[in-house]
SENULUM-552626 format. One record per residue (C-alpha): x, y, z. Coordinates in steps of 0.5 Angstrom, whole numbers, padded with zeros to 4 digits, always signed. Each point is the difference from the previous one (the first is absolute). Example, Ala and Ser with C-alpha at 12.3 -4.5 7.8 and 13.67 -1.06 7.14 Angstrom:
BEGIN
+0025-0009+0016;+0002+0007-0002;
REM end
This chain:
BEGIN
-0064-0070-0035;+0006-0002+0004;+0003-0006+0003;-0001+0003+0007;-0006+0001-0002;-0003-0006-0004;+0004-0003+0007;-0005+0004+0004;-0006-0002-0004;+0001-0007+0001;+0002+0001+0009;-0007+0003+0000;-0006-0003+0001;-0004-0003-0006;-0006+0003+0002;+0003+0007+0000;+0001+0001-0008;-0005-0005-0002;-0006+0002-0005;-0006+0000+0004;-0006-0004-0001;-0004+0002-0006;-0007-0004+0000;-0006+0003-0003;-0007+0002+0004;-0003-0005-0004;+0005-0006+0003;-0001+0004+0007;-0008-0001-0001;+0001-0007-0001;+0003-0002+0007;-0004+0006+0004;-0006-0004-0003;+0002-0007+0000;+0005+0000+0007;-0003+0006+0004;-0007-0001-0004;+0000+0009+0000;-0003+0004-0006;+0003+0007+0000;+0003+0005-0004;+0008+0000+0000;+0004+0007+0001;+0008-0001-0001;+0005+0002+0006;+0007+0002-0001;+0005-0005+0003;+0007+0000-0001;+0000-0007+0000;-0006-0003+0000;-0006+0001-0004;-0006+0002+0005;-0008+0002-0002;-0005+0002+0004;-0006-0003+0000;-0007+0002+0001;-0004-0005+0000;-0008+0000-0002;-0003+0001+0008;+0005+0006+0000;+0005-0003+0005;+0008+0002-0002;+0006-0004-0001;+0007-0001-0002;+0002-0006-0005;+0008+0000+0001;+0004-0004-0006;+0007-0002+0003;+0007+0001-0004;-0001-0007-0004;+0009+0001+0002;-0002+0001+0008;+0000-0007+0004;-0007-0003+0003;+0003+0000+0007;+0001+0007-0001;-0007+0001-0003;-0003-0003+0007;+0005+0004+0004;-0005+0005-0002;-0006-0004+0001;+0001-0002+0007;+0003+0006+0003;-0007+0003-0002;-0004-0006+0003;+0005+0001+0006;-0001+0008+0002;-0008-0002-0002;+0000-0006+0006;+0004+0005+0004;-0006+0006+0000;+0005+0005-0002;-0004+0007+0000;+0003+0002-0007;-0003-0001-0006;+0003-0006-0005;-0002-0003-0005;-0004-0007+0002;+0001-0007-0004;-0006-0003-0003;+0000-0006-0002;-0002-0003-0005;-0007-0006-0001;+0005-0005+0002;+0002+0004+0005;+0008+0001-0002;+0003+0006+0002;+0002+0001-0007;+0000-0003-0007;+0003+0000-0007;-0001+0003-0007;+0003-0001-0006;+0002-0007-0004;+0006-0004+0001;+0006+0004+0001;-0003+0006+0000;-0003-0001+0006;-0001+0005+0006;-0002+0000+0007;-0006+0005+0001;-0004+0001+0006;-0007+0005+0001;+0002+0005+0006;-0006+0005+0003;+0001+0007-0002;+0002+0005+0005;-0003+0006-0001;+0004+0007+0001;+0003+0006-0003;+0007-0002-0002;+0005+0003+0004;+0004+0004-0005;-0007+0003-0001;+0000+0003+0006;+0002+0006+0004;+0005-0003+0004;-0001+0005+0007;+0003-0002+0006;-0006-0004+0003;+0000-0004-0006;+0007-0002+0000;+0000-0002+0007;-0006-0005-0001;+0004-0003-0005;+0005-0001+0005;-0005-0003+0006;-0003-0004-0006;+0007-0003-0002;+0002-0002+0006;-0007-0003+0001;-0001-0004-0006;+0008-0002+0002;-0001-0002+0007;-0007-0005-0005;+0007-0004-0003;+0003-0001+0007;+0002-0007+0000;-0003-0001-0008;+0005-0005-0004;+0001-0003-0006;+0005-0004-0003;+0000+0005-0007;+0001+0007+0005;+0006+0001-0003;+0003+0007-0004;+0000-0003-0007;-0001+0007-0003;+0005+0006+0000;-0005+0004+0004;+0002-0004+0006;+0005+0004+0004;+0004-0006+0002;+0002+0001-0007;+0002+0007+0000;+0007-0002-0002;-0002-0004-0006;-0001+0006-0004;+0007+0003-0001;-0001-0006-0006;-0006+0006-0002;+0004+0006+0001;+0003+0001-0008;-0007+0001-0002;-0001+0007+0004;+0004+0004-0005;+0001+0007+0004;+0005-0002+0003;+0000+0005+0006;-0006-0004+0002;+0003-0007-0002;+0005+0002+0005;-0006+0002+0006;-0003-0006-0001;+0006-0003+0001;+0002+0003+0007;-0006-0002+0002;+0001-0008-0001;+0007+0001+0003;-0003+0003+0007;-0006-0006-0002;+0006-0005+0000;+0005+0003+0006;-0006+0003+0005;-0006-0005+0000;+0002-0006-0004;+0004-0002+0006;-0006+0001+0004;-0006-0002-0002;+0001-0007+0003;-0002+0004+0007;-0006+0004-0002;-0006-0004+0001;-0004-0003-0006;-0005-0003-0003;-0006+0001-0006;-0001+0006-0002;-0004+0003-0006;+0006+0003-0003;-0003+0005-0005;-0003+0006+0004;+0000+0005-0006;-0005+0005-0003;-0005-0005-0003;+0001-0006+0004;-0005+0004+0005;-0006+0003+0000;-0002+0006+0004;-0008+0000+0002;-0005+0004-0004;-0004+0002+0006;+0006+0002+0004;+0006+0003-0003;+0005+0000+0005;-0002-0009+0002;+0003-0006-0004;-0005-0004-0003;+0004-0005-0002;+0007-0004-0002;+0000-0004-0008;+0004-0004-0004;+0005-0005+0004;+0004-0001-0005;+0006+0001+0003;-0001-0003+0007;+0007-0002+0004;+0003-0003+0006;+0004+0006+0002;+0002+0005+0005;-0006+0003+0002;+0003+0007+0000;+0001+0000-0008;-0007+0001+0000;+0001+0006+0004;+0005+0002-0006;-0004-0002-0006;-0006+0004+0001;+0004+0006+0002;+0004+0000-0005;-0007+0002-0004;-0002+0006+0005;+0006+0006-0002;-0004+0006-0002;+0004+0006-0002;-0002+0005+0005;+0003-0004+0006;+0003-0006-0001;+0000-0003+0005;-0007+0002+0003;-0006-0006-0002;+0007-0005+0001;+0000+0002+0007;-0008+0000+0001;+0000-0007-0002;+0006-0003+0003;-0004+0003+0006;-0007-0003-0001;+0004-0007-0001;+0004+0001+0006;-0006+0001+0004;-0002-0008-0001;+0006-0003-0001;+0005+0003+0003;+0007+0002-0003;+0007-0002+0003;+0006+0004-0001;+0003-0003-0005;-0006-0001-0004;-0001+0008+0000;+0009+0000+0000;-0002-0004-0008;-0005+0003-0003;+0004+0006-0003;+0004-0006-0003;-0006-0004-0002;-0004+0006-0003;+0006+0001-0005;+0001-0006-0002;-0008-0001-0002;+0001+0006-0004;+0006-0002-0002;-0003-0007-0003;-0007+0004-0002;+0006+0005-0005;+0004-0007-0002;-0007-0004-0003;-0002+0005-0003;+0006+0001-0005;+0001-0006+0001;-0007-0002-0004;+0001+0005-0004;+0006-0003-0003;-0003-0007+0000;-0008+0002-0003;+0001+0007-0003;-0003+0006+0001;-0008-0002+0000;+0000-0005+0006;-0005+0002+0005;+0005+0001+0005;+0006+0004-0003;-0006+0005-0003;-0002+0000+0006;+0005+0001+0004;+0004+0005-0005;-0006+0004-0001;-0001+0002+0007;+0005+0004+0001;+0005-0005+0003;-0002+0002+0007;+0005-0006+0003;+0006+0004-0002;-0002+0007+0002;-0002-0004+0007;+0007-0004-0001;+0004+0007-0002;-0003+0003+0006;+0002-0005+0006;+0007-0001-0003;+0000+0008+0002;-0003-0001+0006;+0004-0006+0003;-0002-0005+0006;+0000+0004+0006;-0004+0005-0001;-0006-0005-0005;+0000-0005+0008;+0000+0006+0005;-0006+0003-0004;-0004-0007+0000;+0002-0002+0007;-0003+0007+0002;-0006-0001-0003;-0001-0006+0004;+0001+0003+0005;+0008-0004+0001;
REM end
């Protein structure tokens, strides 16, 4: 690895390139059975950090048991837990998953002995059809939008003293990762996801004291939202916060379009659902005048991580298989909007908002 590189490693949090946890179902068993007094069966979940099961417990009820990154700080850890019990106390109509508490009514628990210790809580199990299984029609894509914008408005005035971005991901991070860029070696897409992070640093930095912020879920993608069984084209629900931060509020418009690019027309579920979040929480003109930005640097990271964890944990992490397996829509969608400039991106979303 060069210097660069082993440079960046170190800049990056620790909880990025950390082993996720490893216990077994037996250990699971034990603190279902001795904190939580559950009987259930265990099936695993991927995770890119953490170590998830579902369980099924014995009367037939669902649940997710979530081990934290031994690397990721406690405080982190209850950013997520209070986030949850806040959107639950403010009755948001969207769907997340619930904390329960243990016998001792504790939010949260550990497992494992001595320095091996990991925070893990219990969380209800949302049911759905995850999102990059469904058929993204218009109508669904717009739900996502009013569901986004539903569930942010939930987060308003929610703090926590740990809501601060430690992970790549993060947007407000974006410039960071230049320090990754070596690991992309075609170097026509190396030099596109720089440009990104050069309009990153020269349009939005500078702005991005003046947009509003505040909590926001952070990782609208594919899997992270569930589509209902009964209802194709309805949200029933939003999983997995791992990513929670304190930011503009307009990253998470950003983030979740990034994911929505088909082939046909490019632009046509983005459009739909910037639409739908427009319509509960309205947009202003700077926001919508930032989004094509945006858009392209949350590609521009997801392309960066996945040639970066690729150089860090080889070609049979998750992730990477993942990511390399999937025909690499982010830089067919990222080629496409470097063709078709700002101008063009912003007047179609401002008319399908009706600007």
């Amino acid at each position: 690895m060069s210097r660069k590189n082993k440079c960046a490693e170190q800049q990056e949090s620790s909880i990025e390139i950390a082993s996720r946890p490893q216990f077994s179902a037996a250990e699971v068993q034990v603190v279902l059975q001795e904190e939580y007094g559950l009987d259930g069966e265990l099936q695993t979940l991927v995770s890119e950090r953490d170590q998830n099961f579902r369980v099924t417990s014995d009367d037939g009820q669902c649940y997710v048991f979530k081990i934290a990154n031994a690397a990721e700080p406690e405080n982190v850890t209850d950013f997520q837990i209070q986030a949850l019990l806040h959107i639950e106390i403010a009755g948001c109509p969207v769907a997340t998953p619930r904390i329960v508490k243990t016998l001792a009514r504790a939010v949260a628990t550990k497992i494992g002995d001595g320095s091996g210790k990991c925070v893990c809580r219990i969380v209800s199990y949302v049911p759905g059809i995850p999102f990059s299984a469904a058929v993204p029609t218009p109508e669904l894509v717009a739900d996502l939008g009013a569901s986004a914008a539903t569930l942010d408005s939930s987060l308003l005035g929610f703090e926590h003293d740990a809501d601060q971005d430690i992970l790549l991901w993060h947007m407000q991070r974006a410039t960071d990762l230049r320090n990754l860029l070596a690991d992309i070696a075609n170097i026509k897409l190396r030099n596109l996801v720089g440009a990104c992070l050069d309009d990153f640093e020269r349009n939005v930095l500078p702005r991005i004291s003046t947009l509003r912020s505040q909590v926001i879920h952070g990782d609208l993608n594919p899997d992270n939202v569930l589509v209902a069984t009964a209802y194709p084209d309805s949200i029933a629900g939003v999983i997995d916060f791992g990513d929670i931060v304190h930011g503009p509020m307009i990253f998470e418009v950003a983030i979740a379009a990034s994911y929505l690019w088909v082939e046909e027309d490019p632009l046509a579920l983005i459009a739909s659902f910037v639409a739908g979040f427009d319509k509960v929480t309205t947009l202003v003109a700077d926001e919508f005048n930032l989004l094509f930005d945006l858009v392209r640097t949350r590609l521009a990271a997801t392309i960066t991580i996945a040639h970066w964890r690729r150089a860090i944990r080889g070609e049979n992490d998750a992730y990477v298989r993942a990511y390399f397996q999937s025909g690499r829509s982010a830089e067919h969608f990222l080629a496409h909007l470097d063709s078709m400039t700002r101008e063009p991106f912003t007047d179609r979303i401002l008319r399908a908002c009706r600007r």
